[in-house]
KOLPATOR-467957 format. One record per residue (C-alpha): residue in three letters; x negated, y, z. Coordinates in Angstrom, 1 decimal. Layout:
ALA|X|Y|Z $
...
END
This chain:
UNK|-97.7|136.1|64.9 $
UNK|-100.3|134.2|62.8 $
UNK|-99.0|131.1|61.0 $
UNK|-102.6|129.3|61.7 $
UNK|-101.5|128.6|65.0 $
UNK|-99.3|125.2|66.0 $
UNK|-98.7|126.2|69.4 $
UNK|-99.0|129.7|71.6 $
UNK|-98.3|130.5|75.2 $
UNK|-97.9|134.6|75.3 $
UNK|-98.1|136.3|77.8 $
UNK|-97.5|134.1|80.5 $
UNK|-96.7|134.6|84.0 $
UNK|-96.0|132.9|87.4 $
UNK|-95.8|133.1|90.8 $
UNK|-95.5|131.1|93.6 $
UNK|-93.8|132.2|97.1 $
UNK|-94.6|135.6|96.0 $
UNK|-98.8|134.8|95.3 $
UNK|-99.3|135.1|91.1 $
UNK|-100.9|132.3|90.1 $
UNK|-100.9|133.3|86.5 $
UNK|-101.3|136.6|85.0 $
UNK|-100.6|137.2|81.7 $
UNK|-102.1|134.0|80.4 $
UNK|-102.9|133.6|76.5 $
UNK|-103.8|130.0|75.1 $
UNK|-103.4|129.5|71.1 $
UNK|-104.1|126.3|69.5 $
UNK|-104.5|125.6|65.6 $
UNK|-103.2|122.9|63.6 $
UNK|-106.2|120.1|63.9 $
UNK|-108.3|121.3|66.8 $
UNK|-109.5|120.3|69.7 $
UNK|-109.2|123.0|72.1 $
UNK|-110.6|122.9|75.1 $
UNK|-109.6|124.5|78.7 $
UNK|-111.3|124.6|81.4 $
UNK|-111.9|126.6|84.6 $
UNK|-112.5|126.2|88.5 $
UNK|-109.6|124.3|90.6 $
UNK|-106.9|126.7|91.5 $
UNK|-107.9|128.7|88.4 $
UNK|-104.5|128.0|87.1 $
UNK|-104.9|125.5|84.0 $
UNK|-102.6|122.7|85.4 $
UNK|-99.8|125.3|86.1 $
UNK|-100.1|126.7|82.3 $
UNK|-99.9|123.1|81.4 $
UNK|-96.9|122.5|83.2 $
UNK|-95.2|125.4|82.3 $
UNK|-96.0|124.5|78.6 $
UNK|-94.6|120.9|79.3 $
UNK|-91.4|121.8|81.2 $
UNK|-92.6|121.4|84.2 $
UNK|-92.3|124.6|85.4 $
UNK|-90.1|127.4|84.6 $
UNK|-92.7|130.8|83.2 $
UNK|-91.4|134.2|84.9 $
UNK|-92.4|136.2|81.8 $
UNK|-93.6|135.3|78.5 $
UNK|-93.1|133.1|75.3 $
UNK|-94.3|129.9|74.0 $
UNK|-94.0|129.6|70.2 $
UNK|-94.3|126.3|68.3 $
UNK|-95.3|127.1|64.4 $
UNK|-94.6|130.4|65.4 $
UNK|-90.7|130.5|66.5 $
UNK|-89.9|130.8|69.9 $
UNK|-88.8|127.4|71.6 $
UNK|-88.0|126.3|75.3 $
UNK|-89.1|123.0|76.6 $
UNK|-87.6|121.9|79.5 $
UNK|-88.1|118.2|80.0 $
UNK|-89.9|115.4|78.0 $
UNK|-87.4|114.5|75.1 $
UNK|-87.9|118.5|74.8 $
UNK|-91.6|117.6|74.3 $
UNK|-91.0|114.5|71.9 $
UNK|-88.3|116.3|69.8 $
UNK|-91.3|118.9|68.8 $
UNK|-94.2|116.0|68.2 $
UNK|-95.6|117.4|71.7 $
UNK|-97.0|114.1|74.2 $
UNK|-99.3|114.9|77.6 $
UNK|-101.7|112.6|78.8 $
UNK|-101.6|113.6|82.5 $
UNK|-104.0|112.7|85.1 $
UNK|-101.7|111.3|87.2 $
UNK|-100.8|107.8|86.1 $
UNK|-97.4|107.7|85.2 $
UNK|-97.1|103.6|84.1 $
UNK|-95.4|101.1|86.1 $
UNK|-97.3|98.1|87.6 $
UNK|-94.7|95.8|87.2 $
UNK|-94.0|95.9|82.9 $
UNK|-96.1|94.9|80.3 $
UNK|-98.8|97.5|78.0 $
UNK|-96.1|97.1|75.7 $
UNK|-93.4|97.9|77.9 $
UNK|-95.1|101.1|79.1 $
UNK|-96.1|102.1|75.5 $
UNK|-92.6|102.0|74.4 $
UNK|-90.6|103.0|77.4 $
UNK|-86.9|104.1|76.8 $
UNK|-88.0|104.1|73.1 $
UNK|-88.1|100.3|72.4 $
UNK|-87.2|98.4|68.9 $
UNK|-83.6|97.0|69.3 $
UNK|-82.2|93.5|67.2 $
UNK|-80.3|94.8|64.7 $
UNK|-76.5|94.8|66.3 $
UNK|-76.9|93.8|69.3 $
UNK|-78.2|96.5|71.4 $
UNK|-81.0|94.3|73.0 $
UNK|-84.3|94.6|72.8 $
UNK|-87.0|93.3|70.5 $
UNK|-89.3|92.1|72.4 $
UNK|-91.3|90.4|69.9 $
UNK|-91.7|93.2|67.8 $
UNK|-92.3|95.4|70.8 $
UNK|-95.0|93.5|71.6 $
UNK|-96.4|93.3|68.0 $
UNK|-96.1|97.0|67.2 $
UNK|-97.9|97.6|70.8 $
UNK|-100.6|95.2|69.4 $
UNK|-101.1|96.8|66.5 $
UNK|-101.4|100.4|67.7 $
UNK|-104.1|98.8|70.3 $
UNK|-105.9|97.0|67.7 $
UNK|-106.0|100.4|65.8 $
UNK|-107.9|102.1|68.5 $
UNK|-109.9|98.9|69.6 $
UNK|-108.7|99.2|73.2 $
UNK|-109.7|96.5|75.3 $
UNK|-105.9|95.8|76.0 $
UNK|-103.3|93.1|75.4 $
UNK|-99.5|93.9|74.8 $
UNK|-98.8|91.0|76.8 $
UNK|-100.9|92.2|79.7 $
UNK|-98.8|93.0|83.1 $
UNK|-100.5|96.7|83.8 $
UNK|-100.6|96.0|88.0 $
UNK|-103.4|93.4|86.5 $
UNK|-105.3|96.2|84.8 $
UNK|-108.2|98.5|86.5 $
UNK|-107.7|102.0|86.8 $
UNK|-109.6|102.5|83.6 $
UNK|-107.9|100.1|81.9 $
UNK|-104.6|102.1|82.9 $
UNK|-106.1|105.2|81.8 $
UNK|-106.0|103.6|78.1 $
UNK|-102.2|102.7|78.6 $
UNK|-101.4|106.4|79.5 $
UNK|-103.2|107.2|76.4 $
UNK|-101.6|104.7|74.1 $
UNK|-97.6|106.1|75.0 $
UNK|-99.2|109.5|73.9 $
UNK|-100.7|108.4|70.7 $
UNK|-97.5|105.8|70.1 $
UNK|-95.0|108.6|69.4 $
UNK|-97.1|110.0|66.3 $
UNK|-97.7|113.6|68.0 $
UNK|-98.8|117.0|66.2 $
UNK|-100.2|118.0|69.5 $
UNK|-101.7|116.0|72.4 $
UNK|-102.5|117.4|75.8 $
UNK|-105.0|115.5|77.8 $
UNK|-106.0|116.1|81.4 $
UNK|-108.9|114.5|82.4 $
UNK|-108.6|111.7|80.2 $
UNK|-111.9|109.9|81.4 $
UNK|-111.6|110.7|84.9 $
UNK|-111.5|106.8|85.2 $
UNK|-113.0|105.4|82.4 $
UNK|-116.3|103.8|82.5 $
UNK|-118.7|105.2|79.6 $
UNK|-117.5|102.7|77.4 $
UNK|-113.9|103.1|77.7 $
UNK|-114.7|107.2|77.1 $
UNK|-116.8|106.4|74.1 $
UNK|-113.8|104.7|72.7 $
UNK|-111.8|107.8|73.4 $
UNK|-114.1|109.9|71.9 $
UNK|-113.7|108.4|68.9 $
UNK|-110.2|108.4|68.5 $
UNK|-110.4|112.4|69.6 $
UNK|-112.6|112.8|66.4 $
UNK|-110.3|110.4|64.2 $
UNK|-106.9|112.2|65.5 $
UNK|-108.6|115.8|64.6 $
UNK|-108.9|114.4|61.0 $
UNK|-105.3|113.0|60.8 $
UNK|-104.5|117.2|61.9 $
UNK|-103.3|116.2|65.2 $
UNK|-104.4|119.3|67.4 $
UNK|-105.8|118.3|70.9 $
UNK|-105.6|120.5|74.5 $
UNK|-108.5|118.7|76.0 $
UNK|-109.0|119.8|80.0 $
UNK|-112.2|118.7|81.6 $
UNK|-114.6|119.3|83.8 $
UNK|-116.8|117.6|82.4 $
UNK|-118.9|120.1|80.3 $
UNK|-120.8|117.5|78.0 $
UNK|-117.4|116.2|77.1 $
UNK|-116.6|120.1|76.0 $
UNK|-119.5|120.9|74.6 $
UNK|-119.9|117.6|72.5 $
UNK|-116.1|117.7|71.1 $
UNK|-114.4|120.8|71.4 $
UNK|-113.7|123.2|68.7 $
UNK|-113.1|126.4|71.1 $
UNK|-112.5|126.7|74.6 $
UNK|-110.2|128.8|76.5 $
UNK|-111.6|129.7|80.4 $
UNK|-109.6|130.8|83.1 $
UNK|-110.7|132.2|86.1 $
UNK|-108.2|133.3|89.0 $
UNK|-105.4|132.9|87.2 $
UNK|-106.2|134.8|84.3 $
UNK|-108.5|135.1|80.8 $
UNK|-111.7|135.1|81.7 $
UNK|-112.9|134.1|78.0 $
UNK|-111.6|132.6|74.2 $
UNK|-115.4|131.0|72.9 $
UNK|-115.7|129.6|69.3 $
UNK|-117.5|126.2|69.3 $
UNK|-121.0|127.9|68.2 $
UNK|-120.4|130.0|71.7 $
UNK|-119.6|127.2|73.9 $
UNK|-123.0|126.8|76.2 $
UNK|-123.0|125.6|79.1 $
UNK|-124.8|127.5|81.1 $
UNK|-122.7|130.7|79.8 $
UNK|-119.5|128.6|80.7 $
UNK|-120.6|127.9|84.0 $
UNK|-121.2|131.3|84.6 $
UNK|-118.0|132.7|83.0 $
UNK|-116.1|129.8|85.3 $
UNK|-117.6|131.2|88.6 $
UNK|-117.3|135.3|87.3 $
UNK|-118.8|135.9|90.7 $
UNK|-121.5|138.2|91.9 $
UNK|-124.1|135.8|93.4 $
UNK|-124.6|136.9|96.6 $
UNK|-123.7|136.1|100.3 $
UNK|-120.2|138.1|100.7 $
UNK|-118.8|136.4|97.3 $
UNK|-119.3|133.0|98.9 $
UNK|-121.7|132.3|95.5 $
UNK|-125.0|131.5|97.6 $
UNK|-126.3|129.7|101.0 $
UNK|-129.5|129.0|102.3 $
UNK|-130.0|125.7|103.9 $
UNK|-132.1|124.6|106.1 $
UNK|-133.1|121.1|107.2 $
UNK|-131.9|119.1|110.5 $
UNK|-134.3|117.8|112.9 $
UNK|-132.0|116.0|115.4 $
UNK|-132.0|112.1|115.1 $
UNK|-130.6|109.7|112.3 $
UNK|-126.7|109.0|113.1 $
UNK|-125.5|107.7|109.8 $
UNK|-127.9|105.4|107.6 $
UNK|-126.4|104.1|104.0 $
UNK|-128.9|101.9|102.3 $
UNK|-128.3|100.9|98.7 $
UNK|-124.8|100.6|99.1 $
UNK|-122.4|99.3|95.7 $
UNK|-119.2|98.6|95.0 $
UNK|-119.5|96.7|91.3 $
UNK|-118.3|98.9|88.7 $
UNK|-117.2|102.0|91.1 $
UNK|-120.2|103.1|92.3 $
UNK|-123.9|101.7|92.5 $
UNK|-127.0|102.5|94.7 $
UNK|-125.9|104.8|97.2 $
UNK|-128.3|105.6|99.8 $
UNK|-128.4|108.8|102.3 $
UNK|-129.5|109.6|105.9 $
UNK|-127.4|112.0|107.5 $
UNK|-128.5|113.7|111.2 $
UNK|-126.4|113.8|114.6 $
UNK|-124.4|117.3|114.1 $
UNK|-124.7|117.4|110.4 $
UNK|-122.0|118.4|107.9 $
UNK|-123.4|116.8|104.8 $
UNK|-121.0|118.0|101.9 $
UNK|-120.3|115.5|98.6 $
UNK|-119.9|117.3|95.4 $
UNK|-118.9|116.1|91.6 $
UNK|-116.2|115.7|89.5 $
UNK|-113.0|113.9|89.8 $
UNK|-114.2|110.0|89.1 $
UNK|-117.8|110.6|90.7 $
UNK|-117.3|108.2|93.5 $
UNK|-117.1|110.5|96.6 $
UNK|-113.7|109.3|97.8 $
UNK|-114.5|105.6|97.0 $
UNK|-118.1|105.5|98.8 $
UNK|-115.9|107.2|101.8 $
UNK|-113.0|104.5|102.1 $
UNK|-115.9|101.6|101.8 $
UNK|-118.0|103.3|104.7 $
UNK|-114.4|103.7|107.1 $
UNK|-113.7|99.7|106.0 $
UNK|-110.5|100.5|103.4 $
UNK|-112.5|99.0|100.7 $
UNK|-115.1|96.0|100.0 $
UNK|-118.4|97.3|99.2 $
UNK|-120.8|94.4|97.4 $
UNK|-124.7|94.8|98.7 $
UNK|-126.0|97.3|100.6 $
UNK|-126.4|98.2|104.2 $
UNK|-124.9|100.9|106.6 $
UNK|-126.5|101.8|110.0 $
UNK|-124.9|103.5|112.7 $
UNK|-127.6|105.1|115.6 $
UNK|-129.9|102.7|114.2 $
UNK|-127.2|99.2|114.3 $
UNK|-126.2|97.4|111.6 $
UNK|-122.2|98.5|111.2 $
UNK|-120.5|96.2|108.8 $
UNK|-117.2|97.5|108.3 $
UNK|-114.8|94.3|107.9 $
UNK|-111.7|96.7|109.2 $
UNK|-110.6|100.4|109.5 $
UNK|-109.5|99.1|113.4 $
UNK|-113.4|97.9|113.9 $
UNK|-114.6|101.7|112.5 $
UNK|-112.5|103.4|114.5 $
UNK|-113.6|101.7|117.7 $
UNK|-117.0|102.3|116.6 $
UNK|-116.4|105.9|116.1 $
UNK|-115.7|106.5|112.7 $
UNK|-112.5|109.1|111.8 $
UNK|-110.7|109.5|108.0 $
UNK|-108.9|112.5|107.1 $
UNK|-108.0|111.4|103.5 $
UNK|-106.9|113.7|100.5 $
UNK|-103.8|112.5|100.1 $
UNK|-102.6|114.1|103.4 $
UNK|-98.9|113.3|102.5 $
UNK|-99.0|109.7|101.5 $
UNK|-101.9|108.4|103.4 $
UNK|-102.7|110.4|106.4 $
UNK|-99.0|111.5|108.4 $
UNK|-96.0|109.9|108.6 $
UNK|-93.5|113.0|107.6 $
UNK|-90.3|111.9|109.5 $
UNK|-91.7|111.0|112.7 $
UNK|-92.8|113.5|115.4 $
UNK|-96.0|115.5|115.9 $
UNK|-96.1|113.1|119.2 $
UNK|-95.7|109.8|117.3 $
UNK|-98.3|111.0|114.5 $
UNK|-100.8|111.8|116.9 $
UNK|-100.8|108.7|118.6 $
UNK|-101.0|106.7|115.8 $
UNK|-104.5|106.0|115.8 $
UNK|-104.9|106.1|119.5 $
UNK|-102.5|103.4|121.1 $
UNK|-105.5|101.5|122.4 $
UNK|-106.8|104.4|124.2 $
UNK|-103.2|105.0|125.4 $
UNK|-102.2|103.8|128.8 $
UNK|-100.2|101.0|129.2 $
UNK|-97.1|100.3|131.4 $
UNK|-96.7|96.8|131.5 $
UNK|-96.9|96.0|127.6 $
UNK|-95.4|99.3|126.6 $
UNK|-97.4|102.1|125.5 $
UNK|-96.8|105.3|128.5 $
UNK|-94.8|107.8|126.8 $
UNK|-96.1|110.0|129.6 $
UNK|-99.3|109.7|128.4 $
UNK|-98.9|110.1|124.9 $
UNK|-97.3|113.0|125.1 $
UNK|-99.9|114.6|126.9 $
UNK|-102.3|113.6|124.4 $
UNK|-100.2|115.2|122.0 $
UNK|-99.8|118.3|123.9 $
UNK|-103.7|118.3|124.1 $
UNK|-104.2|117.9|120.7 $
UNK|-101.3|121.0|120.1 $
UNK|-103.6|123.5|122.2 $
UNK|-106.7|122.5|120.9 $
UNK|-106.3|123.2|117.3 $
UNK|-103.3|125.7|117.6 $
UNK|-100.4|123.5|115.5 $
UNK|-97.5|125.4|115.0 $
UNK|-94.5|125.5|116.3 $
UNK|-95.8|123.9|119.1 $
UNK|-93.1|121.4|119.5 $
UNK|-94.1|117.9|120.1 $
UNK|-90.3|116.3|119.1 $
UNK|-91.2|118.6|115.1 $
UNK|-91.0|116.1|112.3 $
UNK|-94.2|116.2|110.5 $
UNK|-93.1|117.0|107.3 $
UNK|-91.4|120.0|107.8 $
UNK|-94.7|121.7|109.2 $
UNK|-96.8|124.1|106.8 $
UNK|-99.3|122.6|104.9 $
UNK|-101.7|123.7|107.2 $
UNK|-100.5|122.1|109.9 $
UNK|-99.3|118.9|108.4 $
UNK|-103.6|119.2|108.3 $
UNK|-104.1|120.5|112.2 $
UNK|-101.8|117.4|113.0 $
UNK|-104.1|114.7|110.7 $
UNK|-107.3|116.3|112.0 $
UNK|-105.7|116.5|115.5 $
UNK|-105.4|112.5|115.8 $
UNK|-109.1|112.2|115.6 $
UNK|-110.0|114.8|118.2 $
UNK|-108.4|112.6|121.2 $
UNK|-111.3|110.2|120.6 $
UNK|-115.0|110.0|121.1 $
UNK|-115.9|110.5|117.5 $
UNK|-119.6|109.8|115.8 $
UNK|-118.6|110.3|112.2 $
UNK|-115.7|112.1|110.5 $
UNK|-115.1|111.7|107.0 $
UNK|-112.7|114.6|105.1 $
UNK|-112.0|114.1|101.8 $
UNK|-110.4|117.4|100.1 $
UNK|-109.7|119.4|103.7 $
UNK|-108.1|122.3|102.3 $
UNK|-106.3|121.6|99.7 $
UNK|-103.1|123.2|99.2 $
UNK|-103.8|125.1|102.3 $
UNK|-103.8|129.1|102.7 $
UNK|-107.1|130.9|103.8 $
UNK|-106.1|131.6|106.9 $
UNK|-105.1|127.8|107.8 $
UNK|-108.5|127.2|105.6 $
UNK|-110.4|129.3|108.0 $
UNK|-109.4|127.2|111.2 $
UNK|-110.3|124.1|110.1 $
UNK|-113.6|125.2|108.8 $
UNK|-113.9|126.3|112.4 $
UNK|-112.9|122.9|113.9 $
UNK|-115.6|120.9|111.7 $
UNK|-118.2|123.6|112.8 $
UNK|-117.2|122.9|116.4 $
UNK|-117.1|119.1|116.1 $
UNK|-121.0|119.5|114.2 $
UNK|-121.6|121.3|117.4 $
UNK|-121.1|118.6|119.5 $
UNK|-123.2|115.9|117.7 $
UNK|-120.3|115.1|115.3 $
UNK|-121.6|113.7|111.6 $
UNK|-119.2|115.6|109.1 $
UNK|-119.1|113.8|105.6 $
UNK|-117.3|116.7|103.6 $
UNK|-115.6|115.7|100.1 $
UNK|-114.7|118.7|98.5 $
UNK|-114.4|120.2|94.6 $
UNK|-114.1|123.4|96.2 $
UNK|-117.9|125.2|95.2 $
UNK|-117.2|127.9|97.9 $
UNK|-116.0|125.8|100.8 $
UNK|-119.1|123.3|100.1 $
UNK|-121.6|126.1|100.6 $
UNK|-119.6|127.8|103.6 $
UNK|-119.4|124.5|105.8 $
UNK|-122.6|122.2|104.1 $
UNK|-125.7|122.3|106.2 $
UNK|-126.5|119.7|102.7 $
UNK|-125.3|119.1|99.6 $
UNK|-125.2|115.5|97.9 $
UNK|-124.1|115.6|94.5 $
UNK|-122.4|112.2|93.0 $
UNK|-122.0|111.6|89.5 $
UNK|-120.7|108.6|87.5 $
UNK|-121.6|106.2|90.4 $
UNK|-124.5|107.0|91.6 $
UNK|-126.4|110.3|93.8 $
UNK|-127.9|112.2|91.1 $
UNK|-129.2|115.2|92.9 $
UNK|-129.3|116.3|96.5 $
UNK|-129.7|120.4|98.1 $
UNK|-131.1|120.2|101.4 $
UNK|-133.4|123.2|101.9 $
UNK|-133.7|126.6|100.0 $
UNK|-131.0|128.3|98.1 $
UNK|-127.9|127.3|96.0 $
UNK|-125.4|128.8|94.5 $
UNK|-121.9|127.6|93.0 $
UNK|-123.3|127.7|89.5 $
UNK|-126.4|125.5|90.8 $
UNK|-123.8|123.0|92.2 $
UNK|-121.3|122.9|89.1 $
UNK|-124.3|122.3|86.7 $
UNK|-125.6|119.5|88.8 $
UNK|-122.2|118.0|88.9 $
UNK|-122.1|118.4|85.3 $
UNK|-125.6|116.5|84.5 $
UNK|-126.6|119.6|82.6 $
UNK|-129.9|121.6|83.5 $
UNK|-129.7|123.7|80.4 $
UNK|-128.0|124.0|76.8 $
UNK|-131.8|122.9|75.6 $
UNK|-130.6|119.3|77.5 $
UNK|-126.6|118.9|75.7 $
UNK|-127.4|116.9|72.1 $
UNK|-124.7|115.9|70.1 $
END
């Protein structure tokens, strides 16, 4: 065991319902380094994380802290060591204060009393913020605060508890280029205090310009340990993907161009500091696929065309109409469909019925007895919607949420089939799915383009945006920065696009 290391995972395995997930996974970090880890989704970095953090309990293996053996199994586990995790899901609560958040279950108490010091609370908050030059207030309520602005609070709890080791994942996922600036700078001020960083990212500028080393993963495994002078991009692209380029890997597609007419016309369209300028044409039966890293603006540009969102300027034309979106009820009379990522939370109701979910966005093409809807009728619908895309069991009366997650999917996409549909937006289709449930609802977007359907595909899945894309747009920061539309592409053409790096001539420091 070498002493030069704060922190190693040895060794590591898990499995999941029997698939392994992680396969003998090494990651060492040294006292004052940032050490980067990166590799495609599924690859298995947020699972080593977690298992690391307590999240998850490791099959096999060992995780050492300044070389003895330890197990971490929840938070004050984490704290006790000097560990904190910046995760990419925000954990802060709306409702309290920066300062609250900050120094949550850890607050300053007035000396025999028990009760907390709220002025100090607020004042050591303050300073720590002043420290880093966040553009924060202690005093702020955080359900006030932008999603970047958020992003800083989850940093500040990880930087208030005085950590030997900070784990961030995606840290500027939401942060305008400001906000990351800022971070970047207390990165390189934390690695001179000795405070070792695991830095996750997509982002390969980010890794280029501030890691140390970088560990890749690829399928759940070691693909690679680089030192910082071996870190190029290109190389790490191609060590990510570990693929033979070529047509049965999935790696490469030729696309061609669609002749048919303009369904789908977006004109300059913004939404003030979330996305700016977004203009594409897309063709009646076209699957036009959106790549780009988490925080590109794929999801957002999505919600503002299906009416969830305000958009600022810009113009959207449906079959050659102006469409203002003022509601999601107004878009889905006019066609539109939204199968959103967050299948779970935003696109089934889990304890109601297969029957009930499918007819939740169809009650006005429902008939009608009187004023109540004709339970007759929905159920056929429902029982049409069950044949046509194969939902197992096939039992209307099933709760939702007890379905695989593949057919918790058949059911959201199922809802949309029952209507005459002239655009269908997917964000993240497959996610969490298996390849065979994968398969069939690449199969049901193919069908759907075959009958004129528009298909807007958001997906961080390289593969599954060459297998279904007739065209590829790729978003980053805000804005189209690149678009494939005839020609060949491959996986590594997509991730360096979504990157912004052309070559490791173009990355300065």
């Amino acid at each position: 065991m070498s002493q030069e290391y704060i922190l190693e995972a040895k060794m590591i395995n898990k499995s999941f319902s029997g698939v392994q997930v992680l396969k003998n996974v090494n990651l060492g970090i040294k006292k004052g380094e940032v050490h980067a880890l990166m590799g495609e989704n599924g690859a298995g970095k947020s699972t080593l994380i977690k298992i690391i953090t307590g999240v998850y309990t490791k099959d096999s293996g060992k995780i050492l802290w300044k070389g003895k053996e330890v197990d971490i199994n929840n938070s004050k586990d984490l704290q006790s060591l000097g560990i904190a995790c910046v995760y990419q899901e925000l954990s802060v609560i709306p409702v309290l204060t920066v300062a609250q958040n900050i120094y949550l279950g850890k607050e300053p108490k007035i000396k025999n009393t028990g009760l907390i010091d709220y002025k100090k609370m607020n004042q050591m908050a303050q300073s720590l913020i002043d420290q880093y030059e966040f553009p924060l207030k202690s005093t702020d309520i955080v359900d006030t605060l932008g999603i970047g602005l958020r992003q800083l609070v989850e940093i500040l709890k990880g930087l208030a508890i005085d950590s030997e080791l900070l784990i961030m994942d995606e840290p500027t996922a939401s942060l305008s280029g400001r906000e990351s600036a800022i971070l970047f700078k207390i990165i390189d001020s934390l690695r001179k205090k000795g405070v070792s960083i695991i830095y996750i990212s997509h982002r390969l500028e980010e890794v280029y310009m501030l890691s140390d080393r970088l560990t890749i993963l690829r399928d759940g495994m070691n693909a690679a340990i680089l030192e910082k002078e071996e870190i190029k991009p290109v190389a790490v692209i191609q060590t990510m993907i570990g693929k033979v380029v070529d047509e049965s890997a999935g790696s490469v597609k030729t696309l061609t161009k669609n002749k048919n007419e303009i369904t789908l016309k977006v004109d300059n369209l913004t939404r003030k500091g979330v996305f700016e300028d977004i203009s594409f044409e897309v063709h009646r039966g076209e699957i036009v696929g959106f790549g780009g890293l988490i925080g590109a603006g794929r999801t957002e540009v999505m919600r503002c065309l299906f009416g969830v969102d305000k958009y600022n300027n810009g113009k959207i034309y449906l079959e050659g109409k102006e469409f203002v979106p003022t509601s999601t009820r107004k878009s889905i009379k006019s066609g539109f469909g939204f199968i959103p990522e967050d299948r779970r939370g935003q696109g089934f109701i889990p304890l109601t019925s297969i029957n009930k979910n499918i007819a939740l966005t169809n009650y006005d093409i429902i008939k009608k007895i009187g004023l109540a809807v004709s339970s007759k009728d929905e159920l056929e619908m429902c029982l049409k919607a069950i044949k046509k895309i194969d939902i197992r069991p096939n039992n209307p009366d099933k709760s939702v949420g007890l379905l695989s997650g593949g057919n918790q999917q058949k059911v959201v996409i199922g809802k949309w089939l029952m209507r005459d549909l002239k655009v269908l937006m997917v964000d993240e289709p497959t996610a969490g799915i298996d390849v065979g449930a994968k398969n069939e609802i690449y199969n049901i977007l193919s069908e759907l383009a075959d009958k004129g359907v528009v298909i807007l595909l958001v997906s961080s899945d390289l593969q599954e945006l060459l297998r279904v894309s007739h065209r590829i747009v790729i978003m980053r920061k805000g804005h189209i920065i690149k678009e494939f539309s005839e020609g060949t592409v491959t996986q590594a053409d997509i991730l360096q696009a979504s990157s912004g790096i052309e070559s490791d001539e173009e990355v300065a420091l």
